[in-house]
MITORGU-157143 format. One line per 8 residues: number of its first residue (from 1); their letters; for each residue z, x, y of N, C-alpha, C, CB. Coordinates in Angstrom, 2 decimals, decimal comma. Atoms other than C-alpha are relative to their C-alpha. Last residue first. Glycine has a CB too. Layout:
NUM	a	Z:X:Y:Z:X:Y:Z:X:Y:Z:X:Y ~ ...
! end
This chain:
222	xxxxxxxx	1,35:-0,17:0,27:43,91:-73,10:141,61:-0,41:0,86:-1,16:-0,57:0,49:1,10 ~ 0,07:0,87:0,69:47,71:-73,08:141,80:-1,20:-0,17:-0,43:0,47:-0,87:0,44 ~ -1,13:-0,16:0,83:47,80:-69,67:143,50:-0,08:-1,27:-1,01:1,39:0,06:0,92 ~ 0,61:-0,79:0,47:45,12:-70,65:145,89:0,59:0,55:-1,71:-0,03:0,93:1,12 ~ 1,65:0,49:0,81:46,66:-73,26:146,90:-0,59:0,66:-0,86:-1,17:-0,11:0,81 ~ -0,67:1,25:0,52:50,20:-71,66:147,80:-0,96:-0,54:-0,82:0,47:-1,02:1,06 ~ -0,52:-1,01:0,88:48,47:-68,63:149,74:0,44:-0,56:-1,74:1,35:0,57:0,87 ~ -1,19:0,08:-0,09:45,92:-71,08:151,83:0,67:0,96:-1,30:0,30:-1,49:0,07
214	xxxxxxxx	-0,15:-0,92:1,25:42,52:-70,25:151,60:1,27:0,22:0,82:-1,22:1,40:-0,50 ~ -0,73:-1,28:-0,80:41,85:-73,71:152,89:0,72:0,99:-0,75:1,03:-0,46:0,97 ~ -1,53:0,08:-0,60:40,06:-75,79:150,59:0,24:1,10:0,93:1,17:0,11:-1,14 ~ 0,09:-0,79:-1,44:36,55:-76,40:149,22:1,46:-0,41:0,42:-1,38:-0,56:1,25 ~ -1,26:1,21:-0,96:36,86:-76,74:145,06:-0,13:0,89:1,51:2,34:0,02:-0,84 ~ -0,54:-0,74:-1,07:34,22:-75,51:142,57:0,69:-1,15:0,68:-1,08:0,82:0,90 ~ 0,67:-1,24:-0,22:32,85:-76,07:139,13:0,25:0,47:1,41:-1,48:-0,13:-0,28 ~ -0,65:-0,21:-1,56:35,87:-79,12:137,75:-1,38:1,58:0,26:2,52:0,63:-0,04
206	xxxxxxxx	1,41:0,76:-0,82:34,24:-80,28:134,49:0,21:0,77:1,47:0,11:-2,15:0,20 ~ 1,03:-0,74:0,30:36,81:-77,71:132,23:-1,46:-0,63:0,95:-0,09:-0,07:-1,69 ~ -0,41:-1,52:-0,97:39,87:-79,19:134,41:-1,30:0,78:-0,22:1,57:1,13:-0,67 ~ 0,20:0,24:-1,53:38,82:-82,54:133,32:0,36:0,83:1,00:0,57:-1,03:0,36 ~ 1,81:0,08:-0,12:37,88:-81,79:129,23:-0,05:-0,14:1,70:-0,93:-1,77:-0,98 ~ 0,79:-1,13:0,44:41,32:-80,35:129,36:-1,15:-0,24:0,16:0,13:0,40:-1,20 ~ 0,18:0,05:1,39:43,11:-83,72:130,66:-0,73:1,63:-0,09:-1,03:-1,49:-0,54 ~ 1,64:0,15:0,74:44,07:-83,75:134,22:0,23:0,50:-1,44:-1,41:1,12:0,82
198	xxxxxxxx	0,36:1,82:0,36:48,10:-84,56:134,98:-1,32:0,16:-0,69:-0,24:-1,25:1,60 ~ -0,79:0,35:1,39:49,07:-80,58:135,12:-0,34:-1,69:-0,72:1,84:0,10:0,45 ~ 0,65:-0,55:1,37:46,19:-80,01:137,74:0,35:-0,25:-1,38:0,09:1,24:0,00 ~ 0,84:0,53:-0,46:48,27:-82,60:140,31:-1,38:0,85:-1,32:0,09:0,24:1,82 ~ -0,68:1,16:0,76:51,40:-80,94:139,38:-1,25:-1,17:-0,23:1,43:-0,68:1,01 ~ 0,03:-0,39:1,39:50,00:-77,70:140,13:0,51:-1,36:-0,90:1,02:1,37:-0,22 ~ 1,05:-0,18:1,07:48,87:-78,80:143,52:-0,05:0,01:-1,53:-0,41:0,99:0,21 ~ 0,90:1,10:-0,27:51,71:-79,94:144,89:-1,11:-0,01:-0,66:-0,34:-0,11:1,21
190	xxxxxxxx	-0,25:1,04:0,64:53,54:-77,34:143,28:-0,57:-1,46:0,16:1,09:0,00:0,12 ~ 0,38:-0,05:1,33:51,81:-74,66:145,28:0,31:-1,34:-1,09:0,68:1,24:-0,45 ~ -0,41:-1,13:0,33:53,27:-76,07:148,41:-1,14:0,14:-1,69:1,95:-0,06:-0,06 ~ 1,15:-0,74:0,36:51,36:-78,34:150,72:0,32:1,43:-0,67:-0,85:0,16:1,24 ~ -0,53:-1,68:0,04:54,44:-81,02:150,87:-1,59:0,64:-0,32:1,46:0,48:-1,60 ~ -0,84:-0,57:-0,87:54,13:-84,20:149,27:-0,34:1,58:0,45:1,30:-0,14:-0,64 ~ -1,25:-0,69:0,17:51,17:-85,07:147,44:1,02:0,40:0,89:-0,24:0,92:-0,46 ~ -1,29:-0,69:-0,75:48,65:-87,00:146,89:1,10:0,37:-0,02:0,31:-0,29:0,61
182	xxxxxxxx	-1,30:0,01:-0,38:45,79:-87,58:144,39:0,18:0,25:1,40:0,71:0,88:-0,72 ~ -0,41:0,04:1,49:42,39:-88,57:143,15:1,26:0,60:0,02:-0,96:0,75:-1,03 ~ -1,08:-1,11:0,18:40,61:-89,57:146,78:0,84:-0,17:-1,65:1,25:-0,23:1,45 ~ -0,73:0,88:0,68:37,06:-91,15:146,56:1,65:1,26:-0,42:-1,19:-0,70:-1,53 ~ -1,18:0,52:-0,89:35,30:-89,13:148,65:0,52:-1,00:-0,87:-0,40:-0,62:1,50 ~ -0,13:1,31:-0,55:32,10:-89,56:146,31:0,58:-0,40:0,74:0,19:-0,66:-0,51 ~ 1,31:1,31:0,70:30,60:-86,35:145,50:0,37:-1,46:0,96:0,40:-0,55:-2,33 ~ 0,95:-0,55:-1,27:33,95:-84,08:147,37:-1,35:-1,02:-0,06:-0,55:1,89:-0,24
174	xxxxxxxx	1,38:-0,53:0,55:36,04:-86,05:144,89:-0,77:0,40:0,55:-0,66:-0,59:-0,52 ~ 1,15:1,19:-0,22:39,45:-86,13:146,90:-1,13:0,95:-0,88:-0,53:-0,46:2,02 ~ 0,97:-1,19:0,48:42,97:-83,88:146,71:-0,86:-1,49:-0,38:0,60:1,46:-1,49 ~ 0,95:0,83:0,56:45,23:-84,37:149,63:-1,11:0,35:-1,01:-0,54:-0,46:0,96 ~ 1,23:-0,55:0,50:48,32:-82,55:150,24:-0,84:-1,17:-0,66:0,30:1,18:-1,05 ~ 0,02:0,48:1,25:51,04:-84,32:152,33:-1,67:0,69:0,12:0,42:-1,86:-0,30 ~ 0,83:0,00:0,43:52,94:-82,55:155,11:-0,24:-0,71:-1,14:-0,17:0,88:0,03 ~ 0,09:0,85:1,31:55,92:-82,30:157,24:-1,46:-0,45:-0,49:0,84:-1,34:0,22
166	xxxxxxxx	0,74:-0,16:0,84:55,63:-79,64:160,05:0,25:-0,77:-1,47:-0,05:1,26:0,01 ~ -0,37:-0,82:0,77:58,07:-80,27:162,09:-0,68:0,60:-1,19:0,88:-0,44:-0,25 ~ -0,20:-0,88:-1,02:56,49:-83,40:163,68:1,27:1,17:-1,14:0,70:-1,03:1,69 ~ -1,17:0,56:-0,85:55,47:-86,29:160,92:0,19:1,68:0,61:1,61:-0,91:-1,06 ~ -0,78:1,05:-0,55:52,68:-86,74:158,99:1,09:0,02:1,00:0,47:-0,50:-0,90 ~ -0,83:-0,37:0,22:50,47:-83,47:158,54:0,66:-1,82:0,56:0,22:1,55:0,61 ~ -0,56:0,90:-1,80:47,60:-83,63:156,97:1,17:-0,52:0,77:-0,46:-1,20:0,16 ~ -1,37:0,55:-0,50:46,73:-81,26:154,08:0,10:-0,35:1,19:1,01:0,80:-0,11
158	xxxxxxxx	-0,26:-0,43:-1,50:43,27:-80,53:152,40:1,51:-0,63:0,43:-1,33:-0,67:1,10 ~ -1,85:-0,03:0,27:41,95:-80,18:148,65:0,06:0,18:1,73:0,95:1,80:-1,28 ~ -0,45:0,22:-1,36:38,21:-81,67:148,30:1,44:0,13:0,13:-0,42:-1,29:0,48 ~ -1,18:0,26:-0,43:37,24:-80,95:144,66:0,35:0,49:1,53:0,83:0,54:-0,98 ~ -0,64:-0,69:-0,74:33,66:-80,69:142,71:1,22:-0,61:0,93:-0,94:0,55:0,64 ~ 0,27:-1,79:0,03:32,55:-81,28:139,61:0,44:0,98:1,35:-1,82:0,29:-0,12 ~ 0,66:-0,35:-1,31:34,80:-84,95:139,37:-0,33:1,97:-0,59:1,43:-0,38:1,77 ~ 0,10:-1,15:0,38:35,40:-86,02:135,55:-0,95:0,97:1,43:-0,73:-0,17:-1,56
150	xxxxxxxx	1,36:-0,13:0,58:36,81:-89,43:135,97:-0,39:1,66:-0,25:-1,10:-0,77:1,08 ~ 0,50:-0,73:-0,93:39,90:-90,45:137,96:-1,73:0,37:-0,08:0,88:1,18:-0,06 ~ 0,65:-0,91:0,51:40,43:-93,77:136,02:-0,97:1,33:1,08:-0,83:-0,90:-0,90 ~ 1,26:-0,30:-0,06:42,93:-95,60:138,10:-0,68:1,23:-0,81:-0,15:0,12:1,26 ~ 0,38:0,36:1,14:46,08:-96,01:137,47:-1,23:0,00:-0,03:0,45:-1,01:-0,38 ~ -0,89:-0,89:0,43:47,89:-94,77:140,87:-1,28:0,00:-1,47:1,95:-0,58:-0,12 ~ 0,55:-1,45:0,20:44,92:-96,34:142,80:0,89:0,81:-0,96:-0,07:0,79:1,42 ~ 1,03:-0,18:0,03:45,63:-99,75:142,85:-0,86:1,01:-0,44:-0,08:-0,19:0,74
142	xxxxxxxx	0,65:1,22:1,62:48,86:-100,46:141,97:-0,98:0,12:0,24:0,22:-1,78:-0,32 ~ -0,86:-0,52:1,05:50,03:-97,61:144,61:-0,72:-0,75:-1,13:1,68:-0,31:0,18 ~ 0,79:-1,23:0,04:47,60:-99,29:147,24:0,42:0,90:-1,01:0,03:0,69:1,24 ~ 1,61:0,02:0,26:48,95:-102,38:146,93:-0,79:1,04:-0,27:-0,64:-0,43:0,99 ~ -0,26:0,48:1,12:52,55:-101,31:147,51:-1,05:0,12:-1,03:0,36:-1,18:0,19 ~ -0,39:-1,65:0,23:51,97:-99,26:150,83:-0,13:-0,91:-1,87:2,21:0,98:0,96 ~ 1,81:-0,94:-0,18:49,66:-102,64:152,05:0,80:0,80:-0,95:-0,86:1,02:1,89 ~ 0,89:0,29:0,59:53,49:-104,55:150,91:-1,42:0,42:-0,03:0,11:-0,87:0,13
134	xxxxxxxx	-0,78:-0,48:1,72:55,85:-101,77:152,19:-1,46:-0,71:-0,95:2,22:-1,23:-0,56 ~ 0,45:-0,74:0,66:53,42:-101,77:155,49:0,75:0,03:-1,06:-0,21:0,98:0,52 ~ 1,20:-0,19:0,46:54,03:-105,59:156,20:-0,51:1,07:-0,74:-0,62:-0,09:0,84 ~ 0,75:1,14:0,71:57,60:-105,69:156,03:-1,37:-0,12:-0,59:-0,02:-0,90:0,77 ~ -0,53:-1,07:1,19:58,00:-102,34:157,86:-0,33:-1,21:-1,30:2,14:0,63:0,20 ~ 1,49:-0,69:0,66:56,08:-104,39:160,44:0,12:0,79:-1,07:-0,78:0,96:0,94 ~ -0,63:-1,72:-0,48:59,19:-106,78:161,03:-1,24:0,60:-0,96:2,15:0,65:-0,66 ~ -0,48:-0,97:0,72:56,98:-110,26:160,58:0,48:1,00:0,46:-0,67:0,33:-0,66
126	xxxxxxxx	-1,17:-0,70:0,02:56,11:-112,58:163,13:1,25:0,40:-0,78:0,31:-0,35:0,65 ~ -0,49:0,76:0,76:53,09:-113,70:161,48:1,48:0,11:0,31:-0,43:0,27:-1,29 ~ 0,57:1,42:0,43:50,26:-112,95:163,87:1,45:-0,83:-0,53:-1,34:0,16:-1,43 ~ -0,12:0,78:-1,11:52,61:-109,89:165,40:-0,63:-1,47:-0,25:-0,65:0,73:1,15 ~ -1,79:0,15:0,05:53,40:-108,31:161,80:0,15:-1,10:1,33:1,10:1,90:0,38 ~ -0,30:0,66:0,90:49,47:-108,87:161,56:1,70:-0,24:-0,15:-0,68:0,62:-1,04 ~ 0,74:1,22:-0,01:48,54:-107,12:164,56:0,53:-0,56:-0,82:-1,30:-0,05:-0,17 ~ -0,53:0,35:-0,92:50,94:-104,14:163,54:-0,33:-1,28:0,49:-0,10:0,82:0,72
118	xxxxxxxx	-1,44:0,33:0,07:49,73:-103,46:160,56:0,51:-1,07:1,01:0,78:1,25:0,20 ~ -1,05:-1,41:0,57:46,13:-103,40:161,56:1,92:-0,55:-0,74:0,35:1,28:1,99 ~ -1,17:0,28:-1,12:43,54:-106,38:161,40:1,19:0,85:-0,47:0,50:-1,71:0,13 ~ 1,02:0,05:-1,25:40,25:-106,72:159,38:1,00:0,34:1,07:-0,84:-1,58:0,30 ~ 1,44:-0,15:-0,10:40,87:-106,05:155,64:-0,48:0,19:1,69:-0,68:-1,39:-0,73 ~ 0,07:-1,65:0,07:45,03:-105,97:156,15:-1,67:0,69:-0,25:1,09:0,52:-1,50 ~ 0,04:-0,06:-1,36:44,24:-109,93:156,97:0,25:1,96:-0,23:1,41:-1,22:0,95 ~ 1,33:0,31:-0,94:43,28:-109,99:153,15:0,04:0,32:1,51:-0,32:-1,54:-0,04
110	xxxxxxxx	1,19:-0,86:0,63:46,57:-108,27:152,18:-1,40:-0,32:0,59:-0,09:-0,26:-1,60 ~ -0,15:-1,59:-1,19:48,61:-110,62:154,57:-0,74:1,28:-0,76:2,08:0,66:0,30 ~ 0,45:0,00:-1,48:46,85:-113,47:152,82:0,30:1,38:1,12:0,77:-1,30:0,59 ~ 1,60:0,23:0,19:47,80:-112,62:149,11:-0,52:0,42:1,52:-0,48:-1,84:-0,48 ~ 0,51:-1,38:0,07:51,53:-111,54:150,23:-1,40:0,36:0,17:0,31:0,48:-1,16 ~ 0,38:-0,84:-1,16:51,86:-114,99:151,66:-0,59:1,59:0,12:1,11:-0,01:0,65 ~ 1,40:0,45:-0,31:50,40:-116,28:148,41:-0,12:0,53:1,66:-0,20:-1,89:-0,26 ~ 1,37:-0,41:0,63:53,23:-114,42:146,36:-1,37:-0,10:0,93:-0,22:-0,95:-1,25
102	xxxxxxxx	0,97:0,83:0,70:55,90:-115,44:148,66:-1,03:0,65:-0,40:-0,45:-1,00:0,68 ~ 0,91:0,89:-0,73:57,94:-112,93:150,99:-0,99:-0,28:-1,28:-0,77:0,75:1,46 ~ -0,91:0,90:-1,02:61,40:-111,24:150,72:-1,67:-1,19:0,45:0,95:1,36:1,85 ~ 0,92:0,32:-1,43:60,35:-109,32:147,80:0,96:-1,07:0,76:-1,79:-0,82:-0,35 ~ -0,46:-0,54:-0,87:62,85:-108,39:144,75:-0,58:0,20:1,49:0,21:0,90:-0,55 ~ -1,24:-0,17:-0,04:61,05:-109,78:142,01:0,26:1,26:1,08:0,47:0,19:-1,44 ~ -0,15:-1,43:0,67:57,44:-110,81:142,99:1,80:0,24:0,59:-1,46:1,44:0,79 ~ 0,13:-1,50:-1,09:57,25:-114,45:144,59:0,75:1,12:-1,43:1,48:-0,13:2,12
94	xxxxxxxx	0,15:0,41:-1,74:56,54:-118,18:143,89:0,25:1,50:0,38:1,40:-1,33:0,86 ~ 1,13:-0,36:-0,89:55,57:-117,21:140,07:-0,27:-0,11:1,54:-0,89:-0,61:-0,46 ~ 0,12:1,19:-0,70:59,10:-116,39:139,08:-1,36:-0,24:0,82:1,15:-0,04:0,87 ~ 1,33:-0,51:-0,64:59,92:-113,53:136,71:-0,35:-1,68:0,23:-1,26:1,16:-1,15 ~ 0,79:0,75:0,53:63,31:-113,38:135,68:-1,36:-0,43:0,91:0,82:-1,02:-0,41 ~ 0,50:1,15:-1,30:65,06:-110,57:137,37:-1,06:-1,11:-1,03:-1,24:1,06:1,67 ~ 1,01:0,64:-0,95:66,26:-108,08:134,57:0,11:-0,99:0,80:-0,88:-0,35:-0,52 ~ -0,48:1,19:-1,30:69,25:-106,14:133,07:-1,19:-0,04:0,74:1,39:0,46:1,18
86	xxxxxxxx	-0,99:-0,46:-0,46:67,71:-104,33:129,65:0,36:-1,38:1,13:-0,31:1,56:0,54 ~ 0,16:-0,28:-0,93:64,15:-104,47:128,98:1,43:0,47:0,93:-0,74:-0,96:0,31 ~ 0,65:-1,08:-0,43:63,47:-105,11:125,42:0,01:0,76:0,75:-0,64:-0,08:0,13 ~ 0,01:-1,10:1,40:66,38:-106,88:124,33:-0,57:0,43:0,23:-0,20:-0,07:-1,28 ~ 1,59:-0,49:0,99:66,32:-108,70:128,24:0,09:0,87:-0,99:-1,18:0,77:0,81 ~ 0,22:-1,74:0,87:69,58:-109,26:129,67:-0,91:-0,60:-0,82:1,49:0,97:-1,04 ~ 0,21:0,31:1,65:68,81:-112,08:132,24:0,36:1,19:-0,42:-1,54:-0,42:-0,63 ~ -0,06:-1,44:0,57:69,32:-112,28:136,29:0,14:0,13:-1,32:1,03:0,74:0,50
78	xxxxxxxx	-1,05:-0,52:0,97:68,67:-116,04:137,05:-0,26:1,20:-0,33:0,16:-0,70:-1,18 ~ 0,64:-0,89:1,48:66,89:-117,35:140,36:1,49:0,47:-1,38:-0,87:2,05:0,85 ~ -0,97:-0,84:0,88:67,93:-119,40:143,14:-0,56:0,46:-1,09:1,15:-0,67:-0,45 ~ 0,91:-0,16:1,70:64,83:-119,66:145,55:1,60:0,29:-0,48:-1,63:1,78:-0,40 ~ -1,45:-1,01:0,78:65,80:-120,50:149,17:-0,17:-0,34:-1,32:1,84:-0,42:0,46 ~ -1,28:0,21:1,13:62,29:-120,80:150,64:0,80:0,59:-0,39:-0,15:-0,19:-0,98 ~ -1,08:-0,83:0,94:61,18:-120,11:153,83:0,53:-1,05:-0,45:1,13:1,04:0,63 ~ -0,39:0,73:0,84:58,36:-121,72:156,71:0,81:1,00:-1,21:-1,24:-0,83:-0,39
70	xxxxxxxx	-0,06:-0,98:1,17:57,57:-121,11:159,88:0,33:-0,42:-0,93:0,67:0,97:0,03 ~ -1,57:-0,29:0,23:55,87:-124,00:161,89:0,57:1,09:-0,82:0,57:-1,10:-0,58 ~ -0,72:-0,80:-0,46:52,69:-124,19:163,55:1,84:0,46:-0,63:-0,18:-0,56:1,27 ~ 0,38:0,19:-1,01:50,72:-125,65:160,72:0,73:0,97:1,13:0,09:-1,30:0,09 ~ 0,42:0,98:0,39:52,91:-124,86:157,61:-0,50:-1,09:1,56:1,18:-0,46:-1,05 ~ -0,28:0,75:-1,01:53,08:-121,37:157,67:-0,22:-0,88:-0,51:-0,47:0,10:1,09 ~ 1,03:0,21:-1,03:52,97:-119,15:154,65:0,25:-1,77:1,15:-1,64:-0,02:-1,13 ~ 0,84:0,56:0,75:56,56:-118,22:152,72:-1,50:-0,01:1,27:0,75:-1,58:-0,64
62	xxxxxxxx	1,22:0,44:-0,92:59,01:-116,11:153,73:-0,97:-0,68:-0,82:-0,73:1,21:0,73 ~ 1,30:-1,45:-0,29:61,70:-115,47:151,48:-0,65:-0,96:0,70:-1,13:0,92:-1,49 ~ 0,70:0,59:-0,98:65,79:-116,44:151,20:-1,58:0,73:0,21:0,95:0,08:1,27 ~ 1,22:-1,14:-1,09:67,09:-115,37:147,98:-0,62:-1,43:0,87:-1,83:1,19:-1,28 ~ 0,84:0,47:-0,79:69,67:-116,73:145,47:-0,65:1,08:1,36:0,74:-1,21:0,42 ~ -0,15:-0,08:-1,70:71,72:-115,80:142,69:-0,79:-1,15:0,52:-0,65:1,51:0,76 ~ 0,85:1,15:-0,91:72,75:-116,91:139,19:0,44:0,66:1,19:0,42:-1,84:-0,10 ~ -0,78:0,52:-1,12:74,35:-114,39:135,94:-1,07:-0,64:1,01:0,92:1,22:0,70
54	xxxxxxxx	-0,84:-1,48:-0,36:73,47:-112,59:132,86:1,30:-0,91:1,47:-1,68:1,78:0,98 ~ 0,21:0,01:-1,04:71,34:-115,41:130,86:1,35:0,55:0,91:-0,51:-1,24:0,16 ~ -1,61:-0,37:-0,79:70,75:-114,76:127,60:-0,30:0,38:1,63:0,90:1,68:-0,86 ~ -1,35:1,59:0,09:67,86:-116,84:126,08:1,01:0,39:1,00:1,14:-0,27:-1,84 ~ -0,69:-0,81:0,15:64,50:-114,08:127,27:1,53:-1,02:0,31:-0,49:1,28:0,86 ~ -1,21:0,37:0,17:61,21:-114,96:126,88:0,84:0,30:-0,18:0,17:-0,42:-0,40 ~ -0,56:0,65:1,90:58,84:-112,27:126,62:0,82:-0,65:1,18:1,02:1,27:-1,82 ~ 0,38:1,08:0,54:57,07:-111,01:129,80:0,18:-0,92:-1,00:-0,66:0,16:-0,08
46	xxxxxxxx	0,36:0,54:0,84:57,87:-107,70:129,74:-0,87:-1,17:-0,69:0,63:0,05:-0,07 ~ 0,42:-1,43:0,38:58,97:-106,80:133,19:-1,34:0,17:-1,32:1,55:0,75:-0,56 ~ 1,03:-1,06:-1,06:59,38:-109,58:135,02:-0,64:0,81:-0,15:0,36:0,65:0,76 ~ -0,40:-1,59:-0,24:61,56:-111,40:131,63:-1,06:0,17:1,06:-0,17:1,20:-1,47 ~ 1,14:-0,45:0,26:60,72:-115,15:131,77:0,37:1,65:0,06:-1,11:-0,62:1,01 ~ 0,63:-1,12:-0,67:63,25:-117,77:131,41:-0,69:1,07:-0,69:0,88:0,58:0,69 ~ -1,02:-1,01:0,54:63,31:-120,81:128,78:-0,43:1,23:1,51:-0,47:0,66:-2,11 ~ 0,86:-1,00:0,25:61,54:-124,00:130,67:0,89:1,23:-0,33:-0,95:0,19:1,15
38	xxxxxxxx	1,09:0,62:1,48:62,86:-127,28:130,81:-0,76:1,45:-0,31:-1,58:-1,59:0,51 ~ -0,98:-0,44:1,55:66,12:-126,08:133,04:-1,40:-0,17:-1,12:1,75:-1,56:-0,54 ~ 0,19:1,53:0,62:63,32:-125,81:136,16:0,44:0,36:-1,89:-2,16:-0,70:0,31 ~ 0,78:0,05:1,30:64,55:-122,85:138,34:-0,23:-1,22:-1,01:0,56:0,92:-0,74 ~ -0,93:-0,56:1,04:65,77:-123,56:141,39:-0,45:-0,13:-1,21:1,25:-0,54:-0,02 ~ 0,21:-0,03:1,36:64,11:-124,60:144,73:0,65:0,46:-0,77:-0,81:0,38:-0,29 ~ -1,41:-0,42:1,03:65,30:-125,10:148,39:-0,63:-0,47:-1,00:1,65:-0,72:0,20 ~ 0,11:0,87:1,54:62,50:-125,69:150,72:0,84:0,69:-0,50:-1,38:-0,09:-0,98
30	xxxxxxxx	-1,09:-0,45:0,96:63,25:-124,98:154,65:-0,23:-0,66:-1,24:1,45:-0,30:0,49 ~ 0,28:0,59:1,31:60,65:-125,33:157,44:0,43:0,12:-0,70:-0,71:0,04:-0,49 ~ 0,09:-0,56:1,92:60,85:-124,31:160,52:0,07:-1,33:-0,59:1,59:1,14:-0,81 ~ 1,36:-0,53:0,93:59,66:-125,35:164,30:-0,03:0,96:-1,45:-0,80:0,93:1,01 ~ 0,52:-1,86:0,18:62,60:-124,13:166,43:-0,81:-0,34:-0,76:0,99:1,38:-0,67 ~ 0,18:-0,59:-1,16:62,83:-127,87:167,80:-0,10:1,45:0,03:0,92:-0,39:0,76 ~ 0,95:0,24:-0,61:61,36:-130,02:164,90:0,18:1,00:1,14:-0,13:-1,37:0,25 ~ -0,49:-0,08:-1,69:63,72:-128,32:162,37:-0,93:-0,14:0,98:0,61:1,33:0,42
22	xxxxxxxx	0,76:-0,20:-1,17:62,68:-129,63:159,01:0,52:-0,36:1,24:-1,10:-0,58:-0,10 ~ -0,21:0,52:-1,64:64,31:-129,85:155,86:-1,03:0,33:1,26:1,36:0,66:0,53 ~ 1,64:-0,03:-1,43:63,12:-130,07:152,10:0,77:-0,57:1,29:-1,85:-1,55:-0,42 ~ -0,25:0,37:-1,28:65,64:-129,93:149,10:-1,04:-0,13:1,22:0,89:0,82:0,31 ~ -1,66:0,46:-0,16:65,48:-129,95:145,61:0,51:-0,53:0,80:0,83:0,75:0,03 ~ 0,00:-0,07:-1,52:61,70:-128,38:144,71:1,57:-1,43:-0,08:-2,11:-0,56:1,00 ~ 0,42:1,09:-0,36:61,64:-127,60:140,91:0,67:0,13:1,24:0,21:-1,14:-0,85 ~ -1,10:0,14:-1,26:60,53:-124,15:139,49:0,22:-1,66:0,56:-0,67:1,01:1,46
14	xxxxxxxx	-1,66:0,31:0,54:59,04:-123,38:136,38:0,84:0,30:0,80:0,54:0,71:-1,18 ~ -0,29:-0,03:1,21:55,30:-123,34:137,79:1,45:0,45:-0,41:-0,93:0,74:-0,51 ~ -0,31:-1,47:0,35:55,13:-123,61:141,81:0,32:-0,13:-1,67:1,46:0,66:0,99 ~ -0,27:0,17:1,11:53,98:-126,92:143,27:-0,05:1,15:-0,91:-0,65:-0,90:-0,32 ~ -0,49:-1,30:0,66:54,90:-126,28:146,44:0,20:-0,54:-1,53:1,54:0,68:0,77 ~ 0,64:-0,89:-0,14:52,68:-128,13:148,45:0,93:1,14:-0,46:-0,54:-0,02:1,22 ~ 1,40:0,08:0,77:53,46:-131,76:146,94:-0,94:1,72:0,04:-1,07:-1,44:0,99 ~ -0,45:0,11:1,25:56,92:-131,49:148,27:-1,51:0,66:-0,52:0,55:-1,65:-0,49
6	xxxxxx	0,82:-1,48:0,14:56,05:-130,98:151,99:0,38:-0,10:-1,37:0,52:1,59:0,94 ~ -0,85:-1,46:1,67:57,11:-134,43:151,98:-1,01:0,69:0,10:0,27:-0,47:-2,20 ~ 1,16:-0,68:0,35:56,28:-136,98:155,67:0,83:1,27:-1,08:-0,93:0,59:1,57 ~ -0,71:-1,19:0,28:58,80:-139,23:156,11:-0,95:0,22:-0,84:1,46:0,04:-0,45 ~ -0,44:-0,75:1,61:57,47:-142,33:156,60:0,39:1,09:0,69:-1,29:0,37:-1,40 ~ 0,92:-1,02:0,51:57,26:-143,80:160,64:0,50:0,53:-1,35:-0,16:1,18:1,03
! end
């Protein structure tokens, strides 16, 4: 029988594939890659090319199955000093610097975060679930942090409490659309005021009422 190559399915841009094993009786999958000398590295940060090269690791990450089997690459990478950026990770399109799991697995466990909870999904892929929520928690940061708030007229301020002892995060949403436009630790004045201090002048002057609890703290920042 050939010898069947998972080669062909990691064709990853300035990386070359090295090694390829397979454990038929625990069902993995092991690719060993390393950066491909033909190509200058990539700053993460920046994106510039970047000659000086600092020092050589390696990383073990998850990758997506390959039928029933699991599957992880050991990626060596190069740590660079970057003139723009300082001490960087060279930016590797098989996975985001400092992850333990593949770009495309990330992709997929995002989509499955559409229909299927944390937890479900740590159990599909047997992932540790802290695993899963860093990457949703991630997503949602790059999503919303940067976002154009806009010039809401009215403001939804409320606090929910996470964890026993009274630990809290203040929420402040477009009453119009529900579309939330911060959070915050804590339901102290400063939560709020830090959260007013970010809007522009023309976006404090749009603001014509806010429904909140006539909390002491709130009110005060309001």
């Amino acid at each position: 029988m050939p010898r069947i190559k998972v080669t062909p399915f990691f064709r990853f841009c300035r990386v070359k594939v090295v090694e390829q094993k397979v454990d038929i009786i625990q069902s993995i999958v092991t690719i060993t890659v390393k950066p491909d000398e033909r190509y200058c590295p990539v700053c993460h940060k920046c994106q510039r090319k970047v000659k000086q090269i600092h020092s050589y690791h390696s990383r073990r990450i998850r990758d997506l199955n390959i039928f029933n089997a699991k599957s992880f690459i050991s990626v060596a990478y190069r740590r660079l000093r970057c003139p723009h950026c300082g001490s960087v990770v060279e930016d590797l399109p098989l996975m985001n610097p400092y992850e333990r799991v593949s770009r495309r697995l990330t992709t997929y466990i995002l989509e499955l975060c559409r229909y299927m909870t944390i937890k479900e999904i740590a159990e599909h892929l047997d992932l540790d679930w802290k695993t899963v929520k860093e990457i949703h928690k991630r997503f949602i940061q790059d999503k919303y942090s940067h976002e154009e708030r806009g010039s809401p007229k009215i403001l939804l301020i409320d606090e929910i409490s996470i964890r026993k002892r009274h630990r809290y995060l203040t929420i402040i949403a477009d009453w119009e659309s529900g579309r939330v436009l911060g959070v915050a630790e804590g339901r102290s004045y400063e939560s709020l005021r830090d959260f007013f201090t970010s809007l522009s002048e023309a976006q404090r002057s749009s603001i014509e009422a806010i429904d909140m609890d006539m909390w002491d703290p709130f009110i005060k920042a309001v």
